[in-house]
Structure formats: C-alpha cells, structure tokens
PyMOL Python script that loads the backbone (N, CA, C, O; Angstrom):
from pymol import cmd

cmd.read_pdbstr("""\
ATOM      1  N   UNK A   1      13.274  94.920 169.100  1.00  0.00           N
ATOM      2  CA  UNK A   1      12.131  94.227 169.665  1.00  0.00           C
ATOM      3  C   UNK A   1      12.417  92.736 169.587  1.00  0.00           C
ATOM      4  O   UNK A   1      12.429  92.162 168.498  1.00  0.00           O
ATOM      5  N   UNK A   2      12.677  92.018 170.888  1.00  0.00           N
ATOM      6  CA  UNK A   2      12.504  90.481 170.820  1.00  0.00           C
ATOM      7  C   UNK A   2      11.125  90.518 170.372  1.00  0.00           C
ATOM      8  O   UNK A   2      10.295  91.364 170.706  1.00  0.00           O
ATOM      9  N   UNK A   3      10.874  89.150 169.284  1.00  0.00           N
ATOM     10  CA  UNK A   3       9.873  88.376 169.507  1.00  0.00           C
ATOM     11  C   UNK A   3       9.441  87.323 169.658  1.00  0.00           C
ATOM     12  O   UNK A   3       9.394  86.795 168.548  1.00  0.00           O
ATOM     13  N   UNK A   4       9.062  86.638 170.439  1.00  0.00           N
ATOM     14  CA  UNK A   4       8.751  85.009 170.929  1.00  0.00           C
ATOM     15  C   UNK A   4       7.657  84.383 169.712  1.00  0.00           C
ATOM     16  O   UNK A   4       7.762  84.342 168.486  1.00  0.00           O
ATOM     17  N   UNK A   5       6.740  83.994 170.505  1.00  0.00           N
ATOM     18  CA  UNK A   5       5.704  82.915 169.384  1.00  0.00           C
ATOM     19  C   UNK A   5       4.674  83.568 168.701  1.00  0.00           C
ATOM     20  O   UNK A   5       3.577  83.092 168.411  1.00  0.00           O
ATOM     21  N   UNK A   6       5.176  84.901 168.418  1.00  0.00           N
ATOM     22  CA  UNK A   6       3.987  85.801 167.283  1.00  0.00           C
ATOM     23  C   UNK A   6       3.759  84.737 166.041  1.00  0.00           C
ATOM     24  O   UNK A   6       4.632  84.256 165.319  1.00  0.00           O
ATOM     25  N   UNK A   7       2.421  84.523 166.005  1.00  0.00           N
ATOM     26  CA  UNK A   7       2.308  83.887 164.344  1.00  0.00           C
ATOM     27  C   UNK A   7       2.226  84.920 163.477  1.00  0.00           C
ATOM     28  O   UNK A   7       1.295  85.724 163.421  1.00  0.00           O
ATOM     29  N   UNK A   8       3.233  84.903 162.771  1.00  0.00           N
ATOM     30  CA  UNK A   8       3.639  86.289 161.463  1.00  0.00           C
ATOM     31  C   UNK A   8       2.825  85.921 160.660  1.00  0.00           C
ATOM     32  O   UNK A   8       2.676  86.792 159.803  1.00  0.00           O
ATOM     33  N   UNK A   9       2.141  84.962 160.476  1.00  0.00           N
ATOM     34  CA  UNK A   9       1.133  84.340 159.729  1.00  0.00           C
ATOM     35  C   UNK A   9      -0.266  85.840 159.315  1.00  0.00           C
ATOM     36  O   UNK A   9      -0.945  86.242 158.371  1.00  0.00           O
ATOM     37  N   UNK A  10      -0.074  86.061 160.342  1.00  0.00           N
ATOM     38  CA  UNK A  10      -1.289  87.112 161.331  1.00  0.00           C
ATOM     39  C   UNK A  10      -0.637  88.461 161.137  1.00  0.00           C
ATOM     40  O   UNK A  10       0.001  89.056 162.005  1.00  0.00           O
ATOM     41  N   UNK A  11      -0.946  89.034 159.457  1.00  0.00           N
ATOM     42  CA  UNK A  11      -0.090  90.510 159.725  1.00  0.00           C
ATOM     43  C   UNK A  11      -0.866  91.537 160.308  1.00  0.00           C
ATOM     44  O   UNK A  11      -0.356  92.626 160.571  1.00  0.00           O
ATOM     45  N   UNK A  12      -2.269  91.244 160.573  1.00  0.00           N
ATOM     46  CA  UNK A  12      -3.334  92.081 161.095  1.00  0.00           C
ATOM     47  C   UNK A  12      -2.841  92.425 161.985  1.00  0.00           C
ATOM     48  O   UNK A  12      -2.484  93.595 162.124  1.00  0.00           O
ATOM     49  N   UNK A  13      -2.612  91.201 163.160  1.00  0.00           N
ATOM     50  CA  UNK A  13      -1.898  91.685 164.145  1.00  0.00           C
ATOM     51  C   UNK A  13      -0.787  91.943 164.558  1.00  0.00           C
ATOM     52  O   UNK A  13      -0.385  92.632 165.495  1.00  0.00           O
ATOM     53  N   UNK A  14      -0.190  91.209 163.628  1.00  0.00           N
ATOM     54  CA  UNK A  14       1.718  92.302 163.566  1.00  0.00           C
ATOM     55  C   UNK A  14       1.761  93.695 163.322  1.00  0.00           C
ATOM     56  O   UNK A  14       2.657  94.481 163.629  1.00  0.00           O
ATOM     57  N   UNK A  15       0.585  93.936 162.677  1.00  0.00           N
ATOM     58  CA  UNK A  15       0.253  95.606 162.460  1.00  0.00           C
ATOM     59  C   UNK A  15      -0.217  96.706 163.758  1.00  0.00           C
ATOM     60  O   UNK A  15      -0.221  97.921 163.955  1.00  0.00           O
ATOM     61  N   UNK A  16      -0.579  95.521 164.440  1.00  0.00           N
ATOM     62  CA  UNK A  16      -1.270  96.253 165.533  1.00  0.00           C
ATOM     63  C   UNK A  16      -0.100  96.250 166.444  1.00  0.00           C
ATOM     64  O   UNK A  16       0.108  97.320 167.016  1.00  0.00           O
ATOM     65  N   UNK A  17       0.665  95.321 166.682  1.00  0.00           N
ATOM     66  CA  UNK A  17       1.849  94.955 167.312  1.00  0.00           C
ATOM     67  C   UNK A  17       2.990  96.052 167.054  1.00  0.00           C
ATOM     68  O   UNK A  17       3.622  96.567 167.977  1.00  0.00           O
ATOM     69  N   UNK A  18       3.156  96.309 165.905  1.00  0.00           N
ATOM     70  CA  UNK A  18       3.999  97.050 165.577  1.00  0.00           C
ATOM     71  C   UNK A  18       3.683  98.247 165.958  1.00  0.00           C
ATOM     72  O   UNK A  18       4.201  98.621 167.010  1.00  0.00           O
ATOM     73  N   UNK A  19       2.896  99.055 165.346  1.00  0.00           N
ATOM     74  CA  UNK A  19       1.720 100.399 165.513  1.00  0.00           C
ATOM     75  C   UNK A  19       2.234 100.478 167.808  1.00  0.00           C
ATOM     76  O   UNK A  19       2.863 101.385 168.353  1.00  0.00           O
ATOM     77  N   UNK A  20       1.773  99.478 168.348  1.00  0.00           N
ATOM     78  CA  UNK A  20       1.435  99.568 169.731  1.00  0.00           C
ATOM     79  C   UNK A  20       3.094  99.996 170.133  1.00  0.00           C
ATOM     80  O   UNK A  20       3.355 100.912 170.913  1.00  0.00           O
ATOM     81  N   UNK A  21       4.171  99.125 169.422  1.00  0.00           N
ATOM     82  CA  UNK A  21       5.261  99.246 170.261  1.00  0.00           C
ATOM     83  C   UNK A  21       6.476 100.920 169.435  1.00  0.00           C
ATOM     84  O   UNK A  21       7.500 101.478 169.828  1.00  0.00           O
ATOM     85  N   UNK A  22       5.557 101.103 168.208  1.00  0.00           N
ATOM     86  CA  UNK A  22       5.798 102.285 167.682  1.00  0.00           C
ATOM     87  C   UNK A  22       5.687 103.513 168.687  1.00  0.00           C
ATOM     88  O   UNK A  22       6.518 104.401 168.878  1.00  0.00           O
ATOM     89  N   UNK A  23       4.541 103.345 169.233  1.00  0.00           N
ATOM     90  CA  UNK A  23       3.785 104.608 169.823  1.00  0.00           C
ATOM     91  C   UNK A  23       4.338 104.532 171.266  1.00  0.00           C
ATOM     92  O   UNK A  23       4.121 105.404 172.108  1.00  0.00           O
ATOM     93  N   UNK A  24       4.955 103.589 171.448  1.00  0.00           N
ATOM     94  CA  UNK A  24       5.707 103.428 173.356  1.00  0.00           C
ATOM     95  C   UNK A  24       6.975 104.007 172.942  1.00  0.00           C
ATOM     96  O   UNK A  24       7.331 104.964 173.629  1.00  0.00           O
ATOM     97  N   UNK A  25       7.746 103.665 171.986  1.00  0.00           N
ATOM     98  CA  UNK A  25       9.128 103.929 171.622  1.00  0.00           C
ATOM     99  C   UNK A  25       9.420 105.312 171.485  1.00  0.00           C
ATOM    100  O   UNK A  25      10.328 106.067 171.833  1.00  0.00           O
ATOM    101  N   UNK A  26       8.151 105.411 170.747  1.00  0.00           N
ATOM    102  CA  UNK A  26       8.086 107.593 170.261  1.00  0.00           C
ATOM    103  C   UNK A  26       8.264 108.053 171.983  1.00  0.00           C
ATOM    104  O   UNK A  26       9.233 108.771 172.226  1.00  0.00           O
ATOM    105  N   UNK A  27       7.627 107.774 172.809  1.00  0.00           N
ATOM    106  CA  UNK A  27       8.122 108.369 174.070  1.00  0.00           C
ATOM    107  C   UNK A  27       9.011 107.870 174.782  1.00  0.00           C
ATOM    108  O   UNK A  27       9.711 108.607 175.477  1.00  0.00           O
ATOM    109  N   UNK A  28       9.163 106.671 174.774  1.00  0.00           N
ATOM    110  CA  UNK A  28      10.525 105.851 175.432  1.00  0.00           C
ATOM    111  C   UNK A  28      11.279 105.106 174.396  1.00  0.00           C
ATOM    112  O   UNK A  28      11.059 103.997 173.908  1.00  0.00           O
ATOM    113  N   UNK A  29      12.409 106.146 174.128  1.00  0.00           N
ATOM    114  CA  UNK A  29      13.292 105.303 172.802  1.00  0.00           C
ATOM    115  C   UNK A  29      13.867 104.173 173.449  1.00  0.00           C
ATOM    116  O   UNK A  29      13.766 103.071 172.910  1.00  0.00           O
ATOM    117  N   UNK A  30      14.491 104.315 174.599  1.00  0.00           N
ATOM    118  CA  UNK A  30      15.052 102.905 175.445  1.00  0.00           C
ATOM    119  C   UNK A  30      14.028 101.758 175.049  1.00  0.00           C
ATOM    120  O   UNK A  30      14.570 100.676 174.820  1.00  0.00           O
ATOM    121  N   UNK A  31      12.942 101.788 174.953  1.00  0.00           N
ATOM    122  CA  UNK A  31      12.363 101.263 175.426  1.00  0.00           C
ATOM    123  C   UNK A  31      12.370  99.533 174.466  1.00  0.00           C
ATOM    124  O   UNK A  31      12.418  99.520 173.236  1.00  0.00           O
ATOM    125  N   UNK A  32      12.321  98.353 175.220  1.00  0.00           N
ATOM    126  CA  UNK A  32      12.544  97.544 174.655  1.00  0.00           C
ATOM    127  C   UNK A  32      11.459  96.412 174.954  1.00  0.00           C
ATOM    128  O   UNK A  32      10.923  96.430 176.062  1.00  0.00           O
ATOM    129  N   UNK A  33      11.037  95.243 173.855  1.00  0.00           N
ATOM    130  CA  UNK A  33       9.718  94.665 173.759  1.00  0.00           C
ATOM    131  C   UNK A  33       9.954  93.397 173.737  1.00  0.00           C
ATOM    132  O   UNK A  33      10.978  93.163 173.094  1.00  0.00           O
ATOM    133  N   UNK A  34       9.152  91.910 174.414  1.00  0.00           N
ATOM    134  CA  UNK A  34       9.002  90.420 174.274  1.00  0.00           C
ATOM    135  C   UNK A  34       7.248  90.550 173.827  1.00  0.00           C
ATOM    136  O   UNK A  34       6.268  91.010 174.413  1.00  0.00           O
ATOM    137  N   UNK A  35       7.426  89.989 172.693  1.00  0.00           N
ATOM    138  CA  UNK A  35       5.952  89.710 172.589  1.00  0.00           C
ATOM    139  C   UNK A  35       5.909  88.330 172.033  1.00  0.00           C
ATOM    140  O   UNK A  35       6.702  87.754 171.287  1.00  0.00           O
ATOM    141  N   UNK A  36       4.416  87.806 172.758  1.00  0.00           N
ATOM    142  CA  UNK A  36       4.286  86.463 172.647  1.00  0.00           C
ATOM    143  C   UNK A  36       2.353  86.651 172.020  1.00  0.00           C
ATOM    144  O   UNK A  36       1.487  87.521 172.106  1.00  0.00           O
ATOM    145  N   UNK A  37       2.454  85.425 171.487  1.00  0.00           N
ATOM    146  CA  UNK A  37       0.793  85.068 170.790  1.00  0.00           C
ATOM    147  C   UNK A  37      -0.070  84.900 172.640  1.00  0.00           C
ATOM    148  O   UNK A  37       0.324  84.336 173.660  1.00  0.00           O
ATOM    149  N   UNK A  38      -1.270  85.651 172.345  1.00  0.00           N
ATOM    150  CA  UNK A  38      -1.984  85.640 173.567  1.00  0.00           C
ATOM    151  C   UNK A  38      -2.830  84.076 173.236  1.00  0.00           C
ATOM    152  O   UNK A  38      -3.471  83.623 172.288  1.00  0.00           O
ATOM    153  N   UNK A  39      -2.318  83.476 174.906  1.00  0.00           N
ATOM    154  CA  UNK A  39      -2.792  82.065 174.881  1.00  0.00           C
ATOM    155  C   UNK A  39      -3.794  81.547 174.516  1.00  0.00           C
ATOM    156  O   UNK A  39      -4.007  80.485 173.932  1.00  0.00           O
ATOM    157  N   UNK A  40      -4.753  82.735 175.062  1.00  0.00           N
ATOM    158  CA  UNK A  40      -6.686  82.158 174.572  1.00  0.00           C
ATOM    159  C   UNK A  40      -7.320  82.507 173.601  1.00  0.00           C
ATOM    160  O   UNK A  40      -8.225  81.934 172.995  1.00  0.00           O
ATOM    161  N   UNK A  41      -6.533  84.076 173.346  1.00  0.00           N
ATOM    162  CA  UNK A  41      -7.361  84.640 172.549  1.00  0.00           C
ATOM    163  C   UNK A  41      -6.309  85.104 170.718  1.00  0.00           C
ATOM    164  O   UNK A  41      -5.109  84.918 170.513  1.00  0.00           O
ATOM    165  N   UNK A  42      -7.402  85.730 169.697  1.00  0.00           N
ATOM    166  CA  UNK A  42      -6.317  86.083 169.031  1.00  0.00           C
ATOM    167  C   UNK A  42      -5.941  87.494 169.625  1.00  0.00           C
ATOM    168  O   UNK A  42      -6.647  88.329 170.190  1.00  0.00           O
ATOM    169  N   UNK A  43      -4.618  87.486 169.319  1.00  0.00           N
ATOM    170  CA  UNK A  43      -3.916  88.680 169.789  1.00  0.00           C
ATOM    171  C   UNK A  43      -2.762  88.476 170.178  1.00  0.00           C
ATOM    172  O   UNK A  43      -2.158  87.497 169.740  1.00  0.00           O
ATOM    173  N   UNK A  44      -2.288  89.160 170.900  1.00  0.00           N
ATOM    174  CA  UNK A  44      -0.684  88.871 171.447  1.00  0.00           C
ATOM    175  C   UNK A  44      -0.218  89.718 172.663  1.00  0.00           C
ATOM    176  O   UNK A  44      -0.688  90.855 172.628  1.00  0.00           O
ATOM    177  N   UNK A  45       0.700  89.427 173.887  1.00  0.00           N
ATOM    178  CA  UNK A  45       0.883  90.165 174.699  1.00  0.00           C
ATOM    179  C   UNK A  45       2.223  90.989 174.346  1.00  0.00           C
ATOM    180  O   UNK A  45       3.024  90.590 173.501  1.00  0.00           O
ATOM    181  N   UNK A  46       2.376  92.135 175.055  1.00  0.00           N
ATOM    182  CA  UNK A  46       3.518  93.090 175.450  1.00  0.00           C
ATOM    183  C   UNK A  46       4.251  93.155 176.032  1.00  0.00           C
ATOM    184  O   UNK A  46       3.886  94.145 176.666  1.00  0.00           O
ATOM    185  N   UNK A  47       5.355  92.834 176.530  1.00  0.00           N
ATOM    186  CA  UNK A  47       6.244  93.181 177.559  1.00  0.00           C
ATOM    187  C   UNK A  47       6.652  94.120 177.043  1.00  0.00           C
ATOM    188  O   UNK A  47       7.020  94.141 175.869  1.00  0.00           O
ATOM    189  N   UNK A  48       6.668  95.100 177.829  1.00  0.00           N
ATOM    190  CA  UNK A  48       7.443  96.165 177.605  1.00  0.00           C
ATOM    191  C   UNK A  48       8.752  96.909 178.631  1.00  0.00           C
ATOM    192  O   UNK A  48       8.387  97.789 179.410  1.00  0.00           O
ATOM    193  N   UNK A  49       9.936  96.604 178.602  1.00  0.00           N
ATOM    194  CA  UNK A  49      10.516  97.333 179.476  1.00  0.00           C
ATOM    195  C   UNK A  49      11.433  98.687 179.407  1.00  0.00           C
ATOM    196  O   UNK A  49      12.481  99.007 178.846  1.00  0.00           O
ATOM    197  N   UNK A  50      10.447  99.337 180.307  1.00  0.00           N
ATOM    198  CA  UNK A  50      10.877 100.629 180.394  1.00  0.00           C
ATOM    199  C   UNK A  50      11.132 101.131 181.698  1.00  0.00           C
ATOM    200  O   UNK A  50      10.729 100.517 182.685  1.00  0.00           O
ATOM    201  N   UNK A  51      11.969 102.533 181.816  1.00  0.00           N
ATOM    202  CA  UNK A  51      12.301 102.745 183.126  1.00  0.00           C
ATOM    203  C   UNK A  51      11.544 103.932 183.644  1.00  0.00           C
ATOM    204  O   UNK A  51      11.919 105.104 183.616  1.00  0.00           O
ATOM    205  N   UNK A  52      10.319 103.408 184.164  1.00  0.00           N
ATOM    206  CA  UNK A  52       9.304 103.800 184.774  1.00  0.00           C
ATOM    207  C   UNK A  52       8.732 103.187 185.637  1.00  0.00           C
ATOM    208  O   UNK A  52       8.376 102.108 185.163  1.00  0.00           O
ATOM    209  N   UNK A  53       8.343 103.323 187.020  1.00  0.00           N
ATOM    210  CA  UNK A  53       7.559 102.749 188.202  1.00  0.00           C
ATOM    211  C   UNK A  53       6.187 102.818 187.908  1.00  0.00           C
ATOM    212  O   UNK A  53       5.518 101.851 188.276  1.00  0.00           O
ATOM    213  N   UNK A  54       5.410 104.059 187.128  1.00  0.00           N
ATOM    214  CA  UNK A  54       4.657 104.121 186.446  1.00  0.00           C
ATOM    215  C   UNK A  54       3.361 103.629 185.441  1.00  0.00           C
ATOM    216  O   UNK A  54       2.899 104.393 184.594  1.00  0.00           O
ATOM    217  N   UNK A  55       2.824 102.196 185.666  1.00  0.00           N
ATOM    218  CA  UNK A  55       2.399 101.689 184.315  1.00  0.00           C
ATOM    219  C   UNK A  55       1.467 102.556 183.178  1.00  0.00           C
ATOM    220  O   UNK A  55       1.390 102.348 181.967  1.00  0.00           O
ATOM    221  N   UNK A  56       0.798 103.587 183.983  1.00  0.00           N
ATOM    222  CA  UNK A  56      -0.453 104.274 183.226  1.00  0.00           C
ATOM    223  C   UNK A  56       0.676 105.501 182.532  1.00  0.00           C
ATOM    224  O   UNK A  56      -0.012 106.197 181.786  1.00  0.00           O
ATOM    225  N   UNK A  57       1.718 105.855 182.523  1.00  0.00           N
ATOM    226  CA  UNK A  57       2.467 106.315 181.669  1.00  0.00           C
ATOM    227  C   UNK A  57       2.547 105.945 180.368  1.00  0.00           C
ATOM    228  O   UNK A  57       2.439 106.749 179.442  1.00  0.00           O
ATOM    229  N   UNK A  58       2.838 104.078 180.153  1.00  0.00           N
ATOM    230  CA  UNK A  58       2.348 103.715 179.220  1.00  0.00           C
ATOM    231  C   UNK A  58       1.252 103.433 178.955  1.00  0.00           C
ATOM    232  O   UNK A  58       0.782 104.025 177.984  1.00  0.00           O
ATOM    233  N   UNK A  59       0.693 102.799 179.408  1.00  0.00           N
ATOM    234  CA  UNK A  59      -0.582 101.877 178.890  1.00  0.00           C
ATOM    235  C   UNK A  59      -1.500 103.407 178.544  1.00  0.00           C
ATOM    236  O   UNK A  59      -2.317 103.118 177.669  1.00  0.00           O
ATOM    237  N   UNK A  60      -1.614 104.683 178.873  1.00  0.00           N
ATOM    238  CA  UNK A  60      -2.398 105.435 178.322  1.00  0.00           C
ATOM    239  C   UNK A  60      -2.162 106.248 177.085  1.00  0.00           C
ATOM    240  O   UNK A  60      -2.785 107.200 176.614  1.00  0.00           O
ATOM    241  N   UNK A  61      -0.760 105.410 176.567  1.00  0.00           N
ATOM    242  CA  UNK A  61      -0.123 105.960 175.147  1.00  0.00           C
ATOM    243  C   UNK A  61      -0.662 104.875 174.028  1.00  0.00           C
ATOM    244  O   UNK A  61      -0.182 104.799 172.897  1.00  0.00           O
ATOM    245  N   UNK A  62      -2.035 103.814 174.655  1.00  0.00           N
ATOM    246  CA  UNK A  62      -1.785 102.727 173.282  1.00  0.00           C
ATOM    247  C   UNK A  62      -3.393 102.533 174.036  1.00  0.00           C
ATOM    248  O   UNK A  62      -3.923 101.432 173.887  1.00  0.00           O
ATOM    249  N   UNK A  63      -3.965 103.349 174.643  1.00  0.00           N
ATOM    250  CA  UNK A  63      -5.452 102.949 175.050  1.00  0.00           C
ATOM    251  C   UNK A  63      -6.273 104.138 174.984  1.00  0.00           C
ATOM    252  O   UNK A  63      -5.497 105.018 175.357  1.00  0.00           O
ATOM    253  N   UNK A  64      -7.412 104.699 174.724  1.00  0.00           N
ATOM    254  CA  UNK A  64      -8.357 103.126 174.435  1.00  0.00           C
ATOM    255  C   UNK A  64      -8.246 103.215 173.186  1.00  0.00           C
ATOM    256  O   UNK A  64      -9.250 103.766 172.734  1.00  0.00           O
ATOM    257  N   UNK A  65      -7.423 102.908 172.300  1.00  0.00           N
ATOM    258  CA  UNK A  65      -7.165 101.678 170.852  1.00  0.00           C
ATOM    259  C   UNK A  65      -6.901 100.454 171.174  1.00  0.00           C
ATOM    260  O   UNK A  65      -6.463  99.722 170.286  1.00  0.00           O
ATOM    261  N   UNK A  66      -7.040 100.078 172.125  1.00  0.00           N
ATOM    262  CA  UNK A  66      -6.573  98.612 172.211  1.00  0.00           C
ATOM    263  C   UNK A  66      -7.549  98.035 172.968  1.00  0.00           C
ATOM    264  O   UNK A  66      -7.502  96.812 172.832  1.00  0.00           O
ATOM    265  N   UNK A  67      -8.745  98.527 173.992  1.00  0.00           N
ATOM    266  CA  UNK A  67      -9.756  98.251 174.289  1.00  0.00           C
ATOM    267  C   UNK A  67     -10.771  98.127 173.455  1.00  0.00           C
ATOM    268  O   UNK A  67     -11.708  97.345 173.612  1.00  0.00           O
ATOM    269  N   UNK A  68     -10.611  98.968 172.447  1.00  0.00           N
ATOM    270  CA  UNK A  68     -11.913  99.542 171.035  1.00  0.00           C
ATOM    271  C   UNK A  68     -11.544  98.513 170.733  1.00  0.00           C
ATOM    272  O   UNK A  68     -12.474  97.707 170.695  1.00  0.00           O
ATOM    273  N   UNK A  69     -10.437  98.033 170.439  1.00  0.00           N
ATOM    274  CA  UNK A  69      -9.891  96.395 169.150  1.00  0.00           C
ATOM    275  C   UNK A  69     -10.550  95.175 169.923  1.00  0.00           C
ATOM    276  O   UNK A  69     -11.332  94.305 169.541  1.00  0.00           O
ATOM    277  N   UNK A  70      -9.987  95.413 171.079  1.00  0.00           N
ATOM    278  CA  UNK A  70     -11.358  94.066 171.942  1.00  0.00           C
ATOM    279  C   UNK A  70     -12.351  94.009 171.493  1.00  0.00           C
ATOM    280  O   UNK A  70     -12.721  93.232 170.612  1.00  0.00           O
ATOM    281  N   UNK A  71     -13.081  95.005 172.144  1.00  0.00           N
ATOM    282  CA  UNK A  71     -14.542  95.419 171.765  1.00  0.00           C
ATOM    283  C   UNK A  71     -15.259  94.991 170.429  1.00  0.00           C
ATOM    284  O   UNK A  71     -16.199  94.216 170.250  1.00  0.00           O
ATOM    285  N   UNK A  72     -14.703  95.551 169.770  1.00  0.00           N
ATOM    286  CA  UNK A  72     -15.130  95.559 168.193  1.00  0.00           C
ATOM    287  C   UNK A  72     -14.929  94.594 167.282  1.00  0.00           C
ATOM    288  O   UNK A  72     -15.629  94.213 166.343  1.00  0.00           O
ATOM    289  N   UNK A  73     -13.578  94.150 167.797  1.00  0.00           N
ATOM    290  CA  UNK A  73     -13.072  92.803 166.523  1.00  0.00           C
ATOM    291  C   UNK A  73     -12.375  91.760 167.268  1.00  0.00           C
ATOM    292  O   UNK A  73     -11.738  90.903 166.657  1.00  0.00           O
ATOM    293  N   UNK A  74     -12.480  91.771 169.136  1.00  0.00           N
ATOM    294  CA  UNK A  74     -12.363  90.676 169.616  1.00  0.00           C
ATOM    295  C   UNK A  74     -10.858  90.297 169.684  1.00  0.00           C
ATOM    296  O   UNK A  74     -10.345  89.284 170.159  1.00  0.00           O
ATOM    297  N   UNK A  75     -10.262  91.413 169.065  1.00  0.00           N
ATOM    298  CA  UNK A  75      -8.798  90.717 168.784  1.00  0.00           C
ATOM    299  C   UNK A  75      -7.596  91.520 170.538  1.00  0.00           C
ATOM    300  O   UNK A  75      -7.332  92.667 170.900  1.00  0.00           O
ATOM    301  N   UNK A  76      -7.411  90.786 170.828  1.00  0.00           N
ATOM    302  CA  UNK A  76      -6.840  91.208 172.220  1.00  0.00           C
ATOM    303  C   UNK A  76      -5.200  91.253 172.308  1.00  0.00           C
ATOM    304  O   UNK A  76      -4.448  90.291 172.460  1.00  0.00           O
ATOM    305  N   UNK A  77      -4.934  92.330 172.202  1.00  0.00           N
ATOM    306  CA  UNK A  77      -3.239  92.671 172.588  1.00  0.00           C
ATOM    307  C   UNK A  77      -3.813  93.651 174.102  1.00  0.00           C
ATOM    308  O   UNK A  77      -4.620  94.496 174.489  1.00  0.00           O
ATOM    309  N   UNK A  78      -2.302  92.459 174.653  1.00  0.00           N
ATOM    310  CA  UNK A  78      -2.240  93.368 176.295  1.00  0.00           C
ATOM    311  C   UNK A  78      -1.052  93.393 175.850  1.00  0.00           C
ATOM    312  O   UNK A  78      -0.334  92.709 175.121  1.00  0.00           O
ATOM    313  N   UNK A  79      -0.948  95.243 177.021  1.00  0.00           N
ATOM    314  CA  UNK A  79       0.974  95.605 176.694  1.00  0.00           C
ATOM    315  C   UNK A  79       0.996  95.722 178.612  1.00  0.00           C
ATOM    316  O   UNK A  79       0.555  96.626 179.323  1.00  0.00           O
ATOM    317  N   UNK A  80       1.513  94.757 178.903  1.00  0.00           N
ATOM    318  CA  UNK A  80       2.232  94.744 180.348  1.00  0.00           C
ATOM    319  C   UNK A  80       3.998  95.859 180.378  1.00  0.00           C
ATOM    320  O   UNK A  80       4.919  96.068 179.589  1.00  0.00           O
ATOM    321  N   UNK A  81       3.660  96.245 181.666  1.00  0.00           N
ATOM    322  CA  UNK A  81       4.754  97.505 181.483  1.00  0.00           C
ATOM    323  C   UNK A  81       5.268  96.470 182.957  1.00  0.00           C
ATOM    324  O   UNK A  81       4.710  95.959 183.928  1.00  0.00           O
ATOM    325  N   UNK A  82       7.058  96.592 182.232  1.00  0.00           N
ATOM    326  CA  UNK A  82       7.710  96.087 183.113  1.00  0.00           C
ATOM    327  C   UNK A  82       8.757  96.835 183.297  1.00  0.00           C
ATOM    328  O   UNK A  82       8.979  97.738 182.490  1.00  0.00           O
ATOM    329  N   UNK A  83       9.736  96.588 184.548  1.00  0.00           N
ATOM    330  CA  UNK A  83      11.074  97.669 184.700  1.00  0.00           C
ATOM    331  C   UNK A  83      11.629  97.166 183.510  1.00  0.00           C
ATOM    332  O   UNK A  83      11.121  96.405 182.686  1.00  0.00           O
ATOM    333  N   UNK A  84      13.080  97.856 183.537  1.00  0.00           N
ATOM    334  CA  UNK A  84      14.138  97.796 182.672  1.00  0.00           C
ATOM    335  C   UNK A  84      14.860  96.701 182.598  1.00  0.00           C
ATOM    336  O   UNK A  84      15.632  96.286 183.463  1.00  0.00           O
ATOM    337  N   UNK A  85      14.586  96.153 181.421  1.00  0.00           N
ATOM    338  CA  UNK A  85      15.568  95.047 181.073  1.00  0.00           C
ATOM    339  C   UNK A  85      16.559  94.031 181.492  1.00  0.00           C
ATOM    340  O   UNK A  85      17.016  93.635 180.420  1.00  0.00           O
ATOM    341  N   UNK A  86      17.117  93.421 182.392  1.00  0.00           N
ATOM    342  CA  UNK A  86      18.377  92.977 182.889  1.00  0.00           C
ATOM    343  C   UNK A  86      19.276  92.685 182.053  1.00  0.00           C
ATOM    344  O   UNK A  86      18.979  91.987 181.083  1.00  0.00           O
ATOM    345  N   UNK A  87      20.818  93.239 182.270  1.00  0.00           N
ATOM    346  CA  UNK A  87      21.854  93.343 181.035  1.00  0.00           C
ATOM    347  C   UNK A  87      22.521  91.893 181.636  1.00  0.00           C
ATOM    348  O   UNK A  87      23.478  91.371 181.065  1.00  0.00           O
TER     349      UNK A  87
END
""", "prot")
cmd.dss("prot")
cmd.show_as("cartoon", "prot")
cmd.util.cbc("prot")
cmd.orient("prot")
C-alpha cells in the first residue's frame, strides 16, 4: 500500500484505512492502494487499483460501513476504484 499525506497521528483512522483496504485485498490480492488525508473533512481517500471495469464490485465490499462512519461520527473515507496500476 502506497501512502501519501495520511496523518498517522490519526490511528482511528489508520484503523479504518487499514480494515477498508484489508477487506478489498481479501478479494483482490493484486490489488494495490494511494491513500491521501481527505481535504475537507476528517478522513482519508482510496485509490484503489484493481482490474475491474466494475466499481460496485468494490465499493460494495467496504459499504455501508463507511457510510454508517459518515453518518455517525462524521469521519469520511472515500475508496475510489481505479484500473490497474501503470508499471
């Protein structure tokens, strides 16, 4: 997993971060991650690239836990599903 400007500061959400890109990997071991601190809010975004045309393949392996976390505690991770990687 690359990671860009996560504040590790924040293991709440490294937990959630981790947990989110755990549960993509269990079905796509390829599967490889950029995550960055979400600009506005607390939380952090996903890149995820995997080789799928697909996005609701993933995004319905990490939802709704990640809508409930909005909801409830405001804290916002988006996981954007992107193609595969460039080597």
């Amino acid at each position: 997993m690359r990671v860009g400007a996560v504040d590790t500061q924040d293991e709440y959400i490294r937990g959630f971060v981790d947990r989110t890109c755990a549960r993509i990997r269990a079905k796509f071991p390829d599967a490889t991650f950029e995550v960055c601190t979400h600009p506005t809010q607390r939380g952090a975004i996903i890149d995820v690239h995997v080789p799928t045309d697909d996005d609701f393949e993933v995004l319905d392996l990490v939802n709704p836990e990640l809508d409930d976390l909005l909801i409830e505690e405001g804290i916002a991770i988006y996981v954007r599903t992107v193609g595969p990687q460039a080597r």
